[in-house]
C-alpha positions, 0 to 999 in steps of 0.5 A: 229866850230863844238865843237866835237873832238880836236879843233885843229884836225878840224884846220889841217882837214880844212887846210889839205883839202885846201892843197890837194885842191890845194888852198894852193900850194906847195911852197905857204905860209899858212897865219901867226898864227894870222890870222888862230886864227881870221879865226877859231875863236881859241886860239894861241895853238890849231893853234900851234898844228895843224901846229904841226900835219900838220908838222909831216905829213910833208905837211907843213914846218916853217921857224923861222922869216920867216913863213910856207909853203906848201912843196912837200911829197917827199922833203928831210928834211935834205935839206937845199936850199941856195941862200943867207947869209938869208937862211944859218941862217934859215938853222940853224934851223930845223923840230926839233931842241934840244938845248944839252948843253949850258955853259960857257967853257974855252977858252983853251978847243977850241984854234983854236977858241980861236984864231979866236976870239982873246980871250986869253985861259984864258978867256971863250967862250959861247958854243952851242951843238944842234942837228938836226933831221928829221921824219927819225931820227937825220942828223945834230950836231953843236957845235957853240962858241961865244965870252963870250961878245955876249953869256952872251946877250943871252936868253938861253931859246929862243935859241930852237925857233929861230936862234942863228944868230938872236937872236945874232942879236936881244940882242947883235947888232951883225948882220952877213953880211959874212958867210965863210964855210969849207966842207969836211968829217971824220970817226965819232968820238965815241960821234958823233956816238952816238948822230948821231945813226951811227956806229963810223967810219962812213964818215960824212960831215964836215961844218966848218962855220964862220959868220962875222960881218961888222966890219970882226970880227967873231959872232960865228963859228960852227962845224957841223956834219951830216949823208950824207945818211939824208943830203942834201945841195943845194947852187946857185951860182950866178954873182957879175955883169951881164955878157956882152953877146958874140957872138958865134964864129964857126971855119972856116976851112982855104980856106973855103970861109964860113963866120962866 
């Protein structure tokens, strides 16, 4: 590869160029880290940053534990598509994801939470406040409680790099087989407003989400805030069992000697 200019500007020029070729299509999965350093002969940071840059000039869209992918120019970045309980944890992540806080607060401090979780209000529960943003600006907050016994397994350090469910999954044996969400709106609260660049009062969408272990016990239960004018959630639908086909029934006038 040509040593002039920034290695990784000639990564994401080559990559680029495949893309609007057509030889990565949109929808298509770009080959893993490892195989674009074997590919250019490059280290794993010069890789990383022109997926950072191909990112930004949002042709490109990674997916924790999951890979990256071409999308459309057009498509929104505060969309979530869901279809099962896999791409609700990988919706947990997002273009840019900022851990805010994480502590160990009282567990007084969330009694409704508390009391999903059984713990007593003398105990303490591990907190989680993150936002998440998109090229127009801020959409989402969270402010997630675990129980302390699964929050303390937790690597805070990771906790910006891949999804707390995982990583939950991953330290603690705590593997979410259920979600159960809550949706509805309220005016934003002044802190809210603020970390969302909304005026207080502002109507925002509420998603009040629990995920459940085999056991029916509850892993974490999330509080998340966003933008509708920067949001956009798609959830299918879809049968337990195929439906049994029925044949189309005409009504036939009395008197009519028609036959169905």
């Amino acid at each position: 590869m040509d040593a002039s200019g920034a290695l990784y500007h000639q990564v994401a020029a080559t990559l680029r160029s495949r893309i609007t070729a057509g030889e990565y299509p949109v929808g298509s999965q770009l080959p893993t880290e490892g195989a674009l350093m074997d590919a250019f002969g490059v280290g794993r940071q010069t890789v990383r940053a022109a997926m950072d840059l191909l990112e930004r000039e949002e042709l490109i869209q990674r997916f924790a534990g999951r890979g990256t992918f071409v999308q459309s120019r057009g498509q929104p970045q505060g969309r979530w598509t869901l279809d099962s309980i896999e791409d609700l944890i990988e919706s947990s992540q997002a273009r840019r994801y900022e851990i805010l806080r994480t502590a160990m607060v009282p567990a007084r401090s969330a009694p409704a939470v508390a009391a999903l979780f059984g713990t007593a209000v003398e105990e303490s529960l591990f907190f989680v406040e993150a936002l998440r943003s998109s090229a127009q600006g801020p959409y989402a907050c969270s402010r997630i409680h675990l129980p302390r016994t699964i929050g303390e397994q937790l690597p805070v350090d990771l906790l910006h790099t891949r999804p707390l469910l995982l990583l939950a999954e991953e330290h603690a044996g705590a593997v979410a087989i259920e979600a159960r969400q809550v949706t509805s709106s309220a005016p934003a609260q002044p802190a809210e407003a603020h970390i969302l660049q909304v005026p207080p009062g502002t109507s925002l969408l509420v998603m009040e989400r629990t995920y459940l272990g085999a056991d029916g016990l509850p892993i974490t239960h999330s509080l998340v805030h966003a933008r509708p004018d920067r949001y956009e959630q798609v959830i299918t639908f879809r049968r337990r069992e195929p439906a049994e086909p029925r044949r189309s029934r005409r009504t036939v006038p009395p008197g009519s000697n028609q036959h169905p």
